[in-house]
C-alpha positions in Angstrom: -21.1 -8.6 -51.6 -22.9 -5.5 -51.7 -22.1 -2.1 -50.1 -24.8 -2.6 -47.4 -23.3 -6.1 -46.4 -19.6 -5.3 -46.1 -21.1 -2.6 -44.0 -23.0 -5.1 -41.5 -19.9 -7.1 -41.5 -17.5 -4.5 -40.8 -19.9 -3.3 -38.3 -20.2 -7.0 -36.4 -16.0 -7.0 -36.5 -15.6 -3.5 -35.3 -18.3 -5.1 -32.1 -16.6 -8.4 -31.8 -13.3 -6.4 -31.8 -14.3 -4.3 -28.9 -15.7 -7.0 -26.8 -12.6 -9.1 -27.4 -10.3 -5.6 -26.5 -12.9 -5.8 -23.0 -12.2 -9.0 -22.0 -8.4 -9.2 -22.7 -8.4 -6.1 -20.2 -10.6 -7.6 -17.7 -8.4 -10.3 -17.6 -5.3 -8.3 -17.6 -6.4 -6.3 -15.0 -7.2 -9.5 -12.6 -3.7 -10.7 -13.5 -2.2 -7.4 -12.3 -4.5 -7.5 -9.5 -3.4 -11.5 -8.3 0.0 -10.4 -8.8 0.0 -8.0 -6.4 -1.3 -9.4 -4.0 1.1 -12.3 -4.1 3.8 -9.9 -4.0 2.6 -8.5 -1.0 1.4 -11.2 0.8 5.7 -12.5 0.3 7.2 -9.0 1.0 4.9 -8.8 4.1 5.9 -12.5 4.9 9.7 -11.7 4.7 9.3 -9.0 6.8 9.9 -6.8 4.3 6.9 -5.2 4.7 4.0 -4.7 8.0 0.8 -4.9 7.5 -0.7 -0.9 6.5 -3.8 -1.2 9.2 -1.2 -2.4 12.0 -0.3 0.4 13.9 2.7 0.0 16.4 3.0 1.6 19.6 5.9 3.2 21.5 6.0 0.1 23.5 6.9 -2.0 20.2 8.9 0.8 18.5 11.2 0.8 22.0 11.1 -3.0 22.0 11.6 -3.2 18.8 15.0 -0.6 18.0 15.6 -1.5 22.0 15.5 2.7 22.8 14.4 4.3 25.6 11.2 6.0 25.9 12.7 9.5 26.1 14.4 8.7 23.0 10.7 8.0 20.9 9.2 11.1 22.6 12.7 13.3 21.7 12.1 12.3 17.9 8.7 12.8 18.0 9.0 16.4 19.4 12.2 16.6 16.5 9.0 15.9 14.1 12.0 12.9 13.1 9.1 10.6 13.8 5.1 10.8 12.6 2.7 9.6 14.1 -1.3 9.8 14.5 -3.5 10.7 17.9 -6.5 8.9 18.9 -7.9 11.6 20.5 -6.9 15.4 21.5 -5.9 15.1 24.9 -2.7 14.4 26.4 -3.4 11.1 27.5 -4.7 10.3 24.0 -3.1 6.9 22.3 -0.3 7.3 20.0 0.1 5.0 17.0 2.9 5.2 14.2 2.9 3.1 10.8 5.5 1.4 10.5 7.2 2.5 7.1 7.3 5.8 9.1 9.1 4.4 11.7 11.6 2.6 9.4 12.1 5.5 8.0 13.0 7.3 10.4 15.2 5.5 12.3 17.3 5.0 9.3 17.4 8.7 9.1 18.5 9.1 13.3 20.7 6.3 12.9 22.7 7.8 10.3 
């Protein structure tokens, strides 16, 4: 085999190399991808987890920790408890996520 030939071959391993490298992370990344999601479809499941684009109100944060009213607004004043406005005026909505409130009950409980 001549010097130009070993070159073509090299040349058609080095691209079947790459395209191999490509599809072994295509699939890899799918795995990582179902994975996931499996895990977080279980955790959310379990309870473990809510749902990120369910936001709770202070009717389901008192229902739910059985507190008063005063008690949400107090910690929310405290900045103890974040929480995101629908609107600038007073009688805007108020909506908390609830890995914030988890949070920070754990913290006002302890």
């Amino acid at each position: 085999m001549n010097t130009l030939e070993k070159k073509m071959v090299f040349g058609e391993l080095r691209r079947l190399m790459e395209e191999m490298r490509e599809q072994i992370k295509g699939e890899i990344r799918a795995e990582i991808k179902a994975a996931s999601r499996d895990i977080y479809d279980v955790l959310t499941g379990l309870g473990v987890i809510e749902p990120e684009e369910k936001m709770w109100t202070k009717a389901d944060i008192i229902k739910k920790y059985c507190v008063s009213k005063t008690t949400v607004e107090k910690m929310m004043t405290e900045g103890v408890l974040p929480f995101c406005k629908d609107g600038n005026t007073q009688q805007s909505r108020v909506r908390f996520r609830p890995a914030d409130v988890r949070i920070a009950f754990q913290e006002y409980n302890n």
